[in-house]
N, C-alpha and C positions, 0 to 999 in steps of 0.2 A: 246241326252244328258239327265242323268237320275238327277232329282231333289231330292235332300237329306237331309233332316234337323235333326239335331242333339239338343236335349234338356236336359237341366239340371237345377237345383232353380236356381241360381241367374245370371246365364249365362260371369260370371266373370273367370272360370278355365276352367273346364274339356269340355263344349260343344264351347269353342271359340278355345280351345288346337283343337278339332278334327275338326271344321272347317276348321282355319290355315293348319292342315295334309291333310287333304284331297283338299284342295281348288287348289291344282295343279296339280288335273289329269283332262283332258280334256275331259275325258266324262261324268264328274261329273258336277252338280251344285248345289255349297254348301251354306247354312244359318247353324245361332243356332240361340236360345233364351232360355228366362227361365220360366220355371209355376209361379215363384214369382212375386206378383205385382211389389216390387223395383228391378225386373232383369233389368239387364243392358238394351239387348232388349228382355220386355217381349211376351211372346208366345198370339198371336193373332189367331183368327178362320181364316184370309189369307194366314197365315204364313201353317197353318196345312192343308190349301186346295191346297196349291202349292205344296205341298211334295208329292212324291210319295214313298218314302222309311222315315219313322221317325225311329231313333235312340235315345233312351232315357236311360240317365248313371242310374236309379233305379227303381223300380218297383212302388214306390210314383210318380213318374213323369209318367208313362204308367195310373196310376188311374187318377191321377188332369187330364191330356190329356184326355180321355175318359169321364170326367165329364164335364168338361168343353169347350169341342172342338167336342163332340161325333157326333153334325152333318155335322160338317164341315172333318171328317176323314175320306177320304177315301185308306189311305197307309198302306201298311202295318204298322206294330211298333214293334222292335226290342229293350229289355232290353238286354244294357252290362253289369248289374250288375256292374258298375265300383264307387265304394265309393267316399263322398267328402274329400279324403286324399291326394291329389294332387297338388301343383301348375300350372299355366300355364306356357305351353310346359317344363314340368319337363317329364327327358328323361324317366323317368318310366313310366309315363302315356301315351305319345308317344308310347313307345312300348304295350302298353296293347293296344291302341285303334287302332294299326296296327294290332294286335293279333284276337283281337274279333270283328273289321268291314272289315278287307280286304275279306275274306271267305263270308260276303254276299255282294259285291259287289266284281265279279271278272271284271278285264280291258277285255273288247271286243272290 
């Protein structure tokens, strides 16, 4: 089971949207959080030592991550580029985050 964490600032839309999406395939195991101190749940050095795959919707979330978590990283990190222009589980962002994480993580 491959461990995946998804991050975004305030952990309120777009990384709990791709949570929720992802949280039902069985060889996933999925978290979010967020690099902002008031995230819903903010991003911890545990949180980034458990991951083995991090997904982060901007490239400001890939720097705070590396600043602040740089010794606890050892996962890959993958930017979707995906803006905070979303709601959660609004069907567009659904489809972009099926678009731009299924292709690194294919079902085995």
């Amino acid at each position: 089971m491959r461990r995946v964490l998804f991050v975004c600032s305030q952990n309120r839309l777009r990384s709990p949207t791709a949570e929720q999406v992802f949280a039902s395939r069985p060889d996933l195991e999925v978290s979010s959080a967020g690099t902002n101190h008031d995230a819903e749940e903010p991003l911890t050095g545990e949180l980034v030592a458990w991951a083995e795959l991090i997904f982060v919707m901007e490239k400001t979330h890939r720097a705070k991550l590396s600043r602040r978590f740089g010794r606890h990283l050892k996962a890959r990190v993958i930017c979707l580029d995906i803006p905070d222009d979303y709601a959660f589980m609004e069907p567009a962002l659904v489809d972009l985050l099926l678009k731009r994480v299924s292709s690194h993580l294919p079902r085995g």
